[in-house]
C-alpha positions as CSV (number, residue, x, y, z in Angstrom):
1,X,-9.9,-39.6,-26.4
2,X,-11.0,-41.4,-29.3
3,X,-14.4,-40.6,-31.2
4,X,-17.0,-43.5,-31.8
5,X,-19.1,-43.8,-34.4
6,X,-21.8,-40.3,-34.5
7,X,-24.8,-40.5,-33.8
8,X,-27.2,-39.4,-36.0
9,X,-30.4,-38.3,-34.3
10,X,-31.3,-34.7,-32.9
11,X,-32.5,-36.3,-30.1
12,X,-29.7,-38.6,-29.2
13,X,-27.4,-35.7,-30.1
14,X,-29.1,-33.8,-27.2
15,X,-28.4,-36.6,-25.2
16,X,-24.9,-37.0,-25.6
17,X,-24.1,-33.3,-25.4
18,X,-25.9,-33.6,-21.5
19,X,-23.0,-36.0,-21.1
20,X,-20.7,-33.7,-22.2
21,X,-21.8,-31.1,-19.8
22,X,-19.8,-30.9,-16.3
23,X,-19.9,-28.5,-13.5
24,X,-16.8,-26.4,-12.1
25,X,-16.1,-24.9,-8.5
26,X,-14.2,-22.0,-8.1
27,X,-12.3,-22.5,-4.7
28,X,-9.5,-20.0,-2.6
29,X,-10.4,-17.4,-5.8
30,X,-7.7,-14.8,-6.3
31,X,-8.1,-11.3,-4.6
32,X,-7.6,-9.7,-8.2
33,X,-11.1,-10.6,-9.2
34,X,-13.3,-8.0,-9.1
35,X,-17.7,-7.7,-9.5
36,X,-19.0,-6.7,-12.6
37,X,-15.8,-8.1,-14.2
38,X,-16.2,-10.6,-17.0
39,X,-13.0,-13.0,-17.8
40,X,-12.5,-14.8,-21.0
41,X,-11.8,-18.4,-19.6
42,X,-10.0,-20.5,-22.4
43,X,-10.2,-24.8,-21.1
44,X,-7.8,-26.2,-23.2
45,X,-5.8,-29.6,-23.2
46,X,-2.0,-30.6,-23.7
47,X,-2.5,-31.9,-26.8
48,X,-5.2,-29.0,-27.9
49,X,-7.7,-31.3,-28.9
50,X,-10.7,-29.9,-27.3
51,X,-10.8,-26.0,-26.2
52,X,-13.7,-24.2,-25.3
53,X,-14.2,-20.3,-24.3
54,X,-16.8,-19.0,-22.5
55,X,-17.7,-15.3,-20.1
56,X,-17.8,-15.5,-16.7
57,X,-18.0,-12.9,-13.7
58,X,-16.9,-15.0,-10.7
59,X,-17.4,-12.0,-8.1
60,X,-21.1,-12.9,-8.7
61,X,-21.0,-16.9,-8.5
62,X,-18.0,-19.6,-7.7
63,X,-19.6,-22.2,-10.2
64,X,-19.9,-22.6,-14.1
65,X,-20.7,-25.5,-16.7
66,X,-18.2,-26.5,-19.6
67,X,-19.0,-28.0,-22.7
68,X,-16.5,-29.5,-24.9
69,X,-15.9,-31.3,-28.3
70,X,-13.3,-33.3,-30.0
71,X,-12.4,-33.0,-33.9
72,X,-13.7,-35.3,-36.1
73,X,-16.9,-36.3,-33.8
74,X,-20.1,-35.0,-35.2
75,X,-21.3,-34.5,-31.3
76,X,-19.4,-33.1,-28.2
77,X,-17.6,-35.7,-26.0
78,X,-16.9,-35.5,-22.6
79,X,-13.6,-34.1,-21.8
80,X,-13.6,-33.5,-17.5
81,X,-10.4,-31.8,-16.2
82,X,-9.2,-29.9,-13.4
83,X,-8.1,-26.5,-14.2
84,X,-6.2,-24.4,-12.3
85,X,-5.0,-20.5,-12.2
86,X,-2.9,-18.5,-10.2
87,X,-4.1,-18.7,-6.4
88,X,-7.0,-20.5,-7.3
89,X,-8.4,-24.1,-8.0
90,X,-11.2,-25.5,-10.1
91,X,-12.6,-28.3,-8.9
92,X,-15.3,-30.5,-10.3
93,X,-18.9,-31.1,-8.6
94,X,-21.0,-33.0,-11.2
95,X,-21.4,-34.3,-14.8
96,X,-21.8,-37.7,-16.6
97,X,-21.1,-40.6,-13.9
98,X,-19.1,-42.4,-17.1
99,X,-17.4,-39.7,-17.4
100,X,-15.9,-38.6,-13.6
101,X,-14.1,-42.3,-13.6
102,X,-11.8,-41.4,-16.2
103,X,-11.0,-37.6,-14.9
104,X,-7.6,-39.0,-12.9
105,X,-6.4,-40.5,-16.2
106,X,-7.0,-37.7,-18.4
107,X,-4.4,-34.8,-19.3
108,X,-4.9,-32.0,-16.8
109,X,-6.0,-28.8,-18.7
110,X,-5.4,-24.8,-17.6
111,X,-6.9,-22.1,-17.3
112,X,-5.9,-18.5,-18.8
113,X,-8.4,-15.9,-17.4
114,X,-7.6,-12.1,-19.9
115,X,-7.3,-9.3,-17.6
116,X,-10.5,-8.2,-16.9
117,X,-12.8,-4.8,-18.1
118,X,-12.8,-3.0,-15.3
119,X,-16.7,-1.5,-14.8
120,X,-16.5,2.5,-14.7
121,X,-17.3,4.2,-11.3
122,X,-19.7,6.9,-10.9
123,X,-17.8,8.8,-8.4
124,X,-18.1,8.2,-4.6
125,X,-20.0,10.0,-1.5
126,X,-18.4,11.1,1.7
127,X,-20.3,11.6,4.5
128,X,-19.2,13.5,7.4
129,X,-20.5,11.0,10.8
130,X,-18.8,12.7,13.6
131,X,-16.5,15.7,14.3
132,X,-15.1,18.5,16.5
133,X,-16.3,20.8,14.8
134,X,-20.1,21.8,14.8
135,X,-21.6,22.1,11.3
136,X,-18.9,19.7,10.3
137,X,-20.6,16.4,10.4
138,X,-23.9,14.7,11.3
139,X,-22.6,14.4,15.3
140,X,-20.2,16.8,17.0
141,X,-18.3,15.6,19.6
142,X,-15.7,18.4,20.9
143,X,-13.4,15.5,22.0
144,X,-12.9,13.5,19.1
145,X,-9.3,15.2,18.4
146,X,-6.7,14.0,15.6
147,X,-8.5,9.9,15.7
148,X,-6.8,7.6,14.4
149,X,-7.0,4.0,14.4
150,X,-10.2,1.7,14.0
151,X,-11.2,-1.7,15.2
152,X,-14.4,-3.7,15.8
153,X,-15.7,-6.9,17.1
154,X,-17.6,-8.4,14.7
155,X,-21.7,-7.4,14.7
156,X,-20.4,-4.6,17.4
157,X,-19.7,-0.5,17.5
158,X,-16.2,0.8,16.0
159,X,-13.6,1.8,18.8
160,X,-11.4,4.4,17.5
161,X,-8.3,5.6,18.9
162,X,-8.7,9.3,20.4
163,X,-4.8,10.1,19.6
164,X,-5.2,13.7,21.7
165,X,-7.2,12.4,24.6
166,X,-5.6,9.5,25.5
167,X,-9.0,7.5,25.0
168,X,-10.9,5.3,22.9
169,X,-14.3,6.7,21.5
170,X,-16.8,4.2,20.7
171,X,-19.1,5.2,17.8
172,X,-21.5,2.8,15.8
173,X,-21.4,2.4,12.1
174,X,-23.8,5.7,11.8
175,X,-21.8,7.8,14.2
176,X,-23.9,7.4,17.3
177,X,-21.9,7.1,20.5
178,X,-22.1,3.9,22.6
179,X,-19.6,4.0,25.2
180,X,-20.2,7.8,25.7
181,X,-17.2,8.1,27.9
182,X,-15.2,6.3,26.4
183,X,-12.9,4.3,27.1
184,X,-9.2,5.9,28.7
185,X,-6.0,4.4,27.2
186,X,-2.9,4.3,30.2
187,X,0.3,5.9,29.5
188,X,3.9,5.2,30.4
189,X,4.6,4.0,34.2
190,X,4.3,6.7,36.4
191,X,3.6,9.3,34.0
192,X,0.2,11.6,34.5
193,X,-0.3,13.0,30.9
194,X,-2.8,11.2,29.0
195,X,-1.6,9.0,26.0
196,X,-1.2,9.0,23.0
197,X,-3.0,6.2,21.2
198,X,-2.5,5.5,17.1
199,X,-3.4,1.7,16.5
200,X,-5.5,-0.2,17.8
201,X,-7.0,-3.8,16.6
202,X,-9.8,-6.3,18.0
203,X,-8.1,-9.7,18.7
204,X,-10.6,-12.8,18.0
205,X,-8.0,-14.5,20.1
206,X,-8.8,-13.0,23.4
207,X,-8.1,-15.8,25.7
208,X,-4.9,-16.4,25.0
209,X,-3.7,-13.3,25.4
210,X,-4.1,-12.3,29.3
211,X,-3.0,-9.1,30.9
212,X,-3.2,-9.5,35.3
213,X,-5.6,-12.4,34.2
214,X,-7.8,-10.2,31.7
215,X,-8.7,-11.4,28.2
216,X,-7.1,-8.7,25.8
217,X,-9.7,-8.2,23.4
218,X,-8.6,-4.9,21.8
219,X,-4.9,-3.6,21.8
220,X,-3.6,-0.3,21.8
221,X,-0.6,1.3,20.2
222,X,0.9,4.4,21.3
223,X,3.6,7.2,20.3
224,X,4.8,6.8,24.2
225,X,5.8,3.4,23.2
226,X,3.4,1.2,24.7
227,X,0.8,-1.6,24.3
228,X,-2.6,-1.5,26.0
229,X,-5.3,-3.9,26.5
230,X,-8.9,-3.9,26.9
231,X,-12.0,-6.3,27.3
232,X,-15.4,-6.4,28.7
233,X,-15.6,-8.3,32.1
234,X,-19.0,-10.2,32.3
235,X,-21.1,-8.0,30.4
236,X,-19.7,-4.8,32.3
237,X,-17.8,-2.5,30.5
238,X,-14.6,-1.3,32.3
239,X,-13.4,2.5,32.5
240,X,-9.6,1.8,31.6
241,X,-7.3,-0.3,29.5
242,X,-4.7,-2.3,30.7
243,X,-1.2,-1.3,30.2
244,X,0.9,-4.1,29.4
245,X,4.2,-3.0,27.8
246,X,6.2,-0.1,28.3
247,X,9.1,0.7,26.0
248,X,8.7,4.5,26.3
249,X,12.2,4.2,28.3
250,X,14.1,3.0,25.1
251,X,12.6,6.1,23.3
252,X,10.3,3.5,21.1
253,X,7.4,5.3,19.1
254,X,4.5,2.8,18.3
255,X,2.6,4.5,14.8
256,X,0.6,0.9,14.2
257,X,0.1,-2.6,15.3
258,X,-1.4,-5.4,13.8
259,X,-2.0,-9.2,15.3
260,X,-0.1,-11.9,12.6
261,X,-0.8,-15.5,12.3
262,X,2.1,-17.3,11.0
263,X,2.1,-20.8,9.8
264,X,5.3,-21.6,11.7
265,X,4.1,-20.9,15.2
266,X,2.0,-19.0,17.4
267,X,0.3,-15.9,16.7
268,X,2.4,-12.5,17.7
269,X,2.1,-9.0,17.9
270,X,4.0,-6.2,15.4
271,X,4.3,-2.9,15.5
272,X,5.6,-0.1,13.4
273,X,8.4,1.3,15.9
274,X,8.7,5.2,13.8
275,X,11.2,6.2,16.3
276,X,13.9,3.7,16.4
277,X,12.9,2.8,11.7
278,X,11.9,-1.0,12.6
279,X,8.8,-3.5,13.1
280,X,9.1,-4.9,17.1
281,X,7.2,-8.1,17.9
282,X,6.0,-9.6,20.7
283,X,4.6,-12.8,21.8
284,X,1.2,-13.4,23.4
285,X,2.7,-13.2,26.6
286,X,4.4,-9.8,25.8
287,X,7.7,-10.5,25.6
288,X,10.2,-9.2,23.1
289,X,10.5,-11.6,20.4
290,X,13.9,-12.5,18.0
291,X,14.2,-10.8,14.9
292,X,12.2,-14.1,12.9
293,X,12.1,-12.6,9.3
294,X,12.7,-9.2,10.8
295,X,10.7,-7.4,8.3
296,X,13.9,-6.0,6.7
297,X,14.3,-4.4,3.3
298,X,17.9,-4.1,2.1
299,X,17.2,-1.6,-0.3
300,X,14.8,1.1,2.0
301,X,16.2,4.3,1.5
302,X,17.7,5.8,4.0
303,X,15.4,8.4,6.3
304,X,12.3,6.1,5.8
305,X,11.0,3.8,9.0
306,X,8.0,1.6,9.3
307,X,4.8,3.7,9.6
308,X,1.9,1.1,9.7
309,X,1.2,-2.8,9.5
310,X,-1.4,-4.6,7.9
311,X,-2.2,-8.0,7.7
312,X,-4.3,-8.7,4.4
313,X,-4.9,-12.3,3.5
314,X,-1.6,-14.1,4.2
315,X,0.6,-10.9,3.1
316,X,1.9,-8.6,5.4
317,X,1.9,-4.8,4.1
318,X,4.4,-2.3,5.8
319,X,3.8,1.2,4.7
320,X,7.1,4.0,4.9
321,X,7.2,7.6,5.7
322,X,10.2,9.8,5.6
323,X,11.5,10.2,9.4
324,X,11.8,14.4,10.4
325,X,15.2,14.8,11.9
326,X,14.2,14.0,15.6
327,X,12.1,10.9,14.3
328,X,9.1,11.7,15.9
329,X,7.2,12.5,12.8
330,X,6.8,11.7,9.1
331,X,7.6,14.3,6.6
332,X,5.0,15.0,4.2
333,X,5.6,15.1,0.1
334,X,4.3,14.2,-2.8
335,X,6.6,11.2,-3.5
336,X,7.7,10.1,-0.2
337,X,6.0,6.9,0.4
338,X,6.8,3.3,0.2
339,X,5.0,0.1,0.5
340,X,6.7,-3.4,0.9
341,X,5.1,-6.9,1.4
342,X,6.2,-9.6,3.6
343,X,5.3,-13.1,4.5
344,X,3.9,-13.4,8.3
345,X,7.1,-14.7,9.6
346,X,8.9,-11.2,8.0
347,X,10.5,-12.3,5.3
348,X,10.7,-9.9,2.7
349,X,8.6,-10.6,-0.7
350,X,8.6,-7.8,-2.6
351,X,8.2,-4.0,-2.9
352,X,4.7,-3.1,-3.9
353,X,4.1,0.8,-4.2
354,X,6.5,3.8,-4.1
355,X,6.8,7.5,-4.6
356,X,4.4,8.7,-7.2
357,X,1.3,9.6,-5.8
358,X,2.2,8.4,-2.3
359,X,2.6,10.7,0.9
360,X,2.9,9.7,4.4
361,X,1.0,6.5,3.9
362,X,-0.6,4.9,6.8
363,X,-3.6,3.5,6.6
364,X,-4.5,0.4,4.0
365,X,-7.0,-1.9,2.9
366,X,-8.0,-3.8,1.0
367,X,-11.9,-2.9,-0.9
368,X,-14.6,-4.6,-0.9
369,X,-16.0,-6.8,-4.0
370,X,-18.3,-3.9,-5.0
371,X,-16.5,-0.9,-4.6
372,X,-17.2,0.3,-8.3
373,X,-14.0,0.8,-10.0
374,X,-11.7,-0.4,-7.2
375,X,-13.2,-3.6,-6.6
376,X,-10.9,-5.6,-4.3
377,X,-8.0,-3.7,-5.3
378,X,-5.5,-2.5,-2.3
379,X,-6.4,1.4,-1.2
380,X,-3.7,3.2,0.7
381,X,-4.7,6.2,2.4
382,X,-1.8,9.1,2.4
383,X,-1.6,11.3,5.6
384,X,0.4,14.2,4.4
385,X,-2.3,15.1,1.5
386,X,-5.4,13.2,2.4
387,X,-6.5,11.2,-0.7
388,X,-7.1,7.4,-1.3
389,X,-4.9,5.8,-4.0
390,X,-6.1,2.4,-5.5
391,X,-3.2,-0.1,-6.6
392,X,-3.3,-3.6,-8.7
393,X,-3.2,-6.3,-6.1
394,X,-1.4,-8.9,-7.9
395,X,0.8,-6.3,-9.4
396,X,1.3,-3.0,-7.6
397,X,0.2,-1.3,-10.2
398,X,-1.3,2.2,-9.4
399,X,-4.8,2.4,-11.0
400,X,-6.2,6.1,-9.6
401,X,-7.4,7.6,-6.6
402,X,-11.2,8.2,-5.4
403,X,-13.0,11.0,-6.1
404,X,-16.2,12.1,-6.1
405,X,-19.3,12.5,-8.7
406,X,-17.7,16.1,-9.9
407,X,-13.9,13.9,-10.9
408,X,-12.6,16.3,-8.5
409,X,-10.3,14.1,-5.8
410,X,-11.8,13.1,-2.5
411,X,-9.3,14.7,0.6
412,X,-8.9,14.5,4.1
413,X,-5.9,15.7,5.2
414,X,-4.5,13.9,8.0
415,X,-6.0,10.9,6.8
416,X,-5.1,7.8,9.1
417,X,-7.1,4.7,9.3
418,X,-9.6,3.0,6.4
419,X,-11.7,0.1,7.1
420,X,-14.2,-1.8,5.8
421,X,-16.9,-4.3,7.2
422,X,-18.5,-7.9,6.1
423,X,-20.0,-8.5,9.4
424,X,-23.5,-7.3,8.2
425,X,-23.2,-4.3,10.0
426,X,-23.6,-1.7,7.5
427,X,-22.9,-1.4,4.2
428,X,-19.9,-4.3,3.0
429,X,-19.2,-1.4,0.3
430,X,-18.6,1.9,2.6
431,X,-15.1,2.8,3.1
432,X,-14.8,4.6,6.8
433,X,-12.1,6.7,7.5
434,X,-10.8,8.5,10.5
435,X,-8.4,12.0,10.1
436,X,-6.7,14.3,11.9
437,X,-7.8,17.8,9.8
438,X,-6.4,21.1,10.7
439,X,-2.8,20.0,11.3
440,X,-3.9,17.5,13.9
441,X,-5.8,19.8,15.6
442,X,-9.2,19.0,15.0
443,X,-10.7,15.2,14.1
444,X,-13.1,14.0,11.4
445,X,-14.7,9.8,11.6
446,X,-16.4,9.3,7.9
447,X,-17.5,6.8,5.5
448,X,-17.1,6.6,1.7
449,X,-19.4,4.9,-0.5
450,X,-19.6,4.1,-4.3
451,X,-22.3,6.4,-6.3
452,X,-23.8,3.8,-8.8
């Protein structure tokens, strides 16, 4: 852009730097940015005429101002662009009128954000909301038995799977019942023992999922290889889920569910079949699907299968445990753990965590924006030893594990499902958890929250 003649005066300078001043919108913002984060953000053009650098912490606002100058002009010129970094756009909102007509013809600049200085955690809290065990928690309930899944409707209580009484337990976020009895999850056809329930999600798309004419607003996994459904009929709130698919014949062993959204076609159901080491999807009238992207990975070791499914964002996450020698059950072991990410057709992307520090993974998530040292990061919760291991999203790389004020690690053995929630119920930064302690034989529903 070439420079016209300087202007001279303090107060005209002040003028003409106002024209120089334009304001940015931080749209679709990566998941990698964390609070309390500042990024070096370096605006520069093709030709490297004007650059600028400023701080920034965009967990704490979407919006900033740039200010730019040309060599050889005694006062800034305008320069607008449209930046752009990985998985996230700049936009403009506002600046000199004169100056927004000429952003199409000017030289697009980018935008390098340094990896940001992560802010040092204070430790983090457990708090024991409900148990088996009296003394254990703040609420006993002798029927809350190896849980393990959790789901919630938005604003509502959390439903968690009762893996040992065939049920549903419905707790709020303080570990209040609300559904005392619970709600009873059907096994196999014909069969009297009670289930055995491990997943379970709420479904936002209710209505076009119908079991015998019922909206299926939560689904239910189960190691006897079926699905469940569930829903409130006007207000009332019924007894007993709905069975709606039964694979216990073909020996399947549902560890997880999750509902995916592809941008091909119509949403579908997956689920981590342990037994038979593959990921079985159904449509939303309950039949077996094709293999789509088939959720294969050519290089899986052999003796893992498909232990939990997670829908974060538009990536799938599969977690891995090592099969025993019936296949019933994962083998825990420091080291045996693997994590993949696929697209949400199944198409395999790339392999995001293994071995190390993993063990039995189940349960993932990703943390909140203010979740001290993990902010936004991907936790991964290991069965076999009970701790919480924090990886890079963008990268995979492992970046600790939670633990408490003391350093010492936080542990639950028999640690299944972590969850957190935006839907102002509660705190957005606790972490609840549900585990089976004791070998299974006991149950533990907590929460986790950052000490600042």
């Amino acid at each position: 852009m070439p420079c016209k003649k300087p202007v001279r005066t303090l107060r005209n300078r002040f003028r003409l730097y106002r024209r120089c001043t334009a304001s940015f919108q931080l749209s679709n913002p990566p998941k990698s940015i964390r609070a309390g984060s500042a990024y070096v953000l370096r605006v520069f053009s093709v030709n490297k005429s004007a650059t600028t650098a400023s701080y920034f912490d965009f967990s704490k606002t979407r919006s900033f101002v740039a200010m730019f100058g040309l060599p050889g002009c005694q006062v800034p010129r305008c320069v607008p662009f449209t930046a752009k970094m990985p998985s996230a756009r700049i936009s403009y909102i506002s600046g000199d009128d004169r100056s927004v007509s000429r952003m199409a013809r000017l030289p697009m600049f980018a935008l390098r954000a340094l990896r940001p200085r992560r802010r040092p955690s204070s430790g983090f809290l457990q708090t024991n909301l409900v148990s088996d065990t009296p003394g254990t928690a703040a609420h006993t309930d002798p029927f809350l038995i190896n849980p393990w899944g959790i789901a919630f409707e938005p604003g509502q209580s959390f439903f968690i799977a009762d893996n040992n009484g065939g049920s549903a337990k419905v707790f709020d976020p303080s570990g209040n019942p609300d559904i005392p009895v619970g709600v009873d999850v059907p096994g196999p056809s014909g069969s009297a023992s009670a289930s055995t329930p491990t997943g379970i999600v709420f479904n936002p798309i209710a209505q076009d999922l119908l079991v015998r004419g019922t909206p299926a607003q939560f689904l239910f996994a189960t190691e006897d290889g079926t699905i469940s459904t569930w829903a409130t009929i006007n207000g009332n709130f019924p007894a007993n889920a709905l069975l709606a698919v039964d694979d216990s014949a073909s020996g399947a062993i549902y560890k997880g569910l999750a509902i995916l959204t592809p941008q091909c076609c119509r949403e579908y159901l997956a689920l981590a079949n342990f037994h038979a080491g593959f990921i079985a999807t159904y449509d939303v009238t309950f039949t077996l699907l094709g293999t789509l992207g088939s959720f294969k990975d050519s290089n899986l070791p052999t003796g893992y299968a498909p232990f939990n499914i997670q829908q974060i964002g538009t990536q799938v996450f599969v977690t891995y445990a090592v099969q025993d020698a019936a296949g019933l059950n994962p083998v825990p072991g420091s080291g045996n753990g693997i994590v993949n990410v696929f697209d949400q057709e199944g198409n395999f992307i790339r392999r995001f965590a293994s071995n190390g520090s993993l063990n039995a993974p189940w349960g993932i998530v990703q943390a909140s924006a203010n979740f001290a040292g993990f902010s936004n990061d991907i936790l991964i919760g290991n069965f076999g030893d009970g701790t919480v291991d924090a990886f890079d999203l963008a990268t995979g790389n492992f970046l600790g594990q939670l633990k408490d004020a003391s350093g010492k690690v936080i542990s639950n053995p028999g640690l299944w499902s972590l969850v957190f929630r935006s839907d102002g119920v509660g705190s957005p930064d606790t972490l609840y958890f549900t585990a089976g302690s004791s070998g299974e034989d006991h149950g533990l529903f907590g929460a986790i929250s950052p000490q600042n």
